[in-house]
N, C-alpha and C positions, 0 to 999 in steps of 0.2 A: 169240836171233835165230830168225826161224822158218823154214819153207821147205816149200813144201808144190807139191802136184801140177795139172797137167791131168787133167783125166778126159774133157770133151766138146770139141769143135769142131761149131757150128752156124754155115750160113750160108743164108739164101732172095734172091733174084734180087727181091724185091720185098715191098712191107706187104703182111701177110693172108695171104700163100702160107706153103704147109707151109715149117716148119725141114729142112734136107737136114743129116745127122753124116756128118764127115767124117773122117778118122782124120791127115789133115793139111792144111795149108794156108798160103797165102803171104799176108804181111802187107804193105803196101805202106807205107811212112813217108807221114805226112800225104794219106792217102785212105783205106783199110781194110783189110778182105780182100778179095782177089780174087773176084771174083763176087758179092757179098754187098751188100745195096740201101743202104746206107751208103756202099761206097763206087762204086756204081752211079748215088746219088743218086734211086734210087725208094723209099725207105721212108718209111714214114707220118711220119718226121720229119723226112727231110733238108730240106724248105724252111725249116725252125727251124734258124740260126746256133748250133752247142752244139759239146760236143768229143763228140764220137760216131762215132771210126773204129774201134773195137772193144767191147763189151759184153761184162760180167766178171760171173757170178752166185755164191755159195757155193755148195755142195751140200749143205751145214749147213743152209740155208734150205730147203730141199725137203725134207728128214729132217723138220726140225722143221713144217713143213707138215702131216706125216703123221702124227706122232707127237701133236704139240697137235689138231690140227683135222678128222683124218680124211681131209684133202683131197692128192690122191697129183697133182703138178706136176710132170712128168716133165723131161728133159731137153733134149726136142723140143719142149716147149709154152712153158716161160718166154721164149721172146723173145729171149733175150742170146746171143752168140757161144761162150763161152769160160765152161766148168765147171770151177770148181774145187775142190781140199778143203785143208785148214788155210791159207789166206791169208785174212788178216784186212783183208779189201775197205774195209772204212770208213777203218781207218785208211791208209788208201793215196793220199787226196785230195791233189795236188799232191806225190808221192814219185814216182819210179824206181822200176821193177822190172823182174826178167827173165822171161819166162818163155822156158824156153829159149834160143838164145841172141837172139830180139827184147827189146829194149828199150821197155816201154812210160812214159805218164806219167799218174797218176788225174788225170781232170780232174774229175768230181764226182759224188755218188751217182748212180746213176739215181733217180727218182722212179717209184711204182708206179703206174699208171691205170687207169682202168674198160677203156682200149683193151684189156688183158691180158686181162681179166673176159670183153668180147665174143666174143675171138678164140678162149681156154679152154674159155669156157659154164663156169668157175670163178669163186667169189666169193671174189679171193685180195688183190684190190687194198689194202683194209683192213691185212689179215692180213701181207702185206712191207713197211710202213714202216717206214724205214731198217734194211729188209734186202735190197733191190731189183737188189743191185749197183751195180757202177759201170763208168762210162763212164769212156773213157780213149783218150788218143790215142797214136800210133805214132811214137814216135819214131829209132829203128833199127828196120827191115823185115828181114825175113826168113821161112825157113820152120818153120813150128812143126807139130808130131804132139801125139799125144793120149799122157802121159806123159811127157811134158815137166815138168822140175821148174822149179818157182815161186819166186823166191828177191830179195831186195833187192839 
């Protein structure tokens, strides 16, 4: 069984605006985080119907960004809420997990897009197929910190 950690909490008020890290934050069951344009409903994609009340990345995929490609994706710039290390994101589509003590549910990869690429001025879009993260909704709320253990 595995079990593995938080490292980041990102959230922005809206698409395009800087990532703000937060060292904790409150989860709202079926809405998002608190402040954050998902569950604001101003990001570039809440008028698309998706499960998208929280964004989950590795930090495996940014190691390996730098390591293969030279290209350094920081923790501010991928887009997604929620930095992780040893939680194995893919297979999490339609599972339960904790992280700390919220309760989430994977609802489906994220897909990578050129939107990443614009927003980066990185040519990364390519380079994270199906390693993008995942989206996942909220199903027990709460408040979560950064070291927070990850766990089924």
């Amino acid at each position: 069984m595995w079990q593995g950690s938080l490292l980041h909490i990102h959230t922005t008020p809206e698409g395009r605006a800087p990532m703000v890290e937060l060292q904790s934050a409150k989860l709202i069951e079926g809405q998002g985080i608190e402040g954050d344009r998902y569950a604001l409903g101003t990001g570039k994609y809440s008028p698309f119907p998706d499960i998208r009340e929280v964004t989950l990345i590795e930090v495996e995929t940014l190691e390996a960004l730098i390591r293969d490609h030279d290209i350094d994706l920081s923790p501010e710039e991928h887009r997604r809420n929620l930095t992780t290390r040893g939680v194995p994101l893919n297979h999490l589509v339609g599972k339960r997990f904790r992280v700390g003590n919220v309760l989430l549910e994977g609802g489906r990869l994220n897909t990578p897009c050129r939107y990443l690429d614009l927003v980066t001025g990185k040519t990364v879009c390519d380079l994270m197929e199906h390693r993008s993260g995942l989206n996942c909704s909220i199903v027990q709320g709460g408040e979560i910190r950064t070291g927070d253990i990850i766990k089924p």
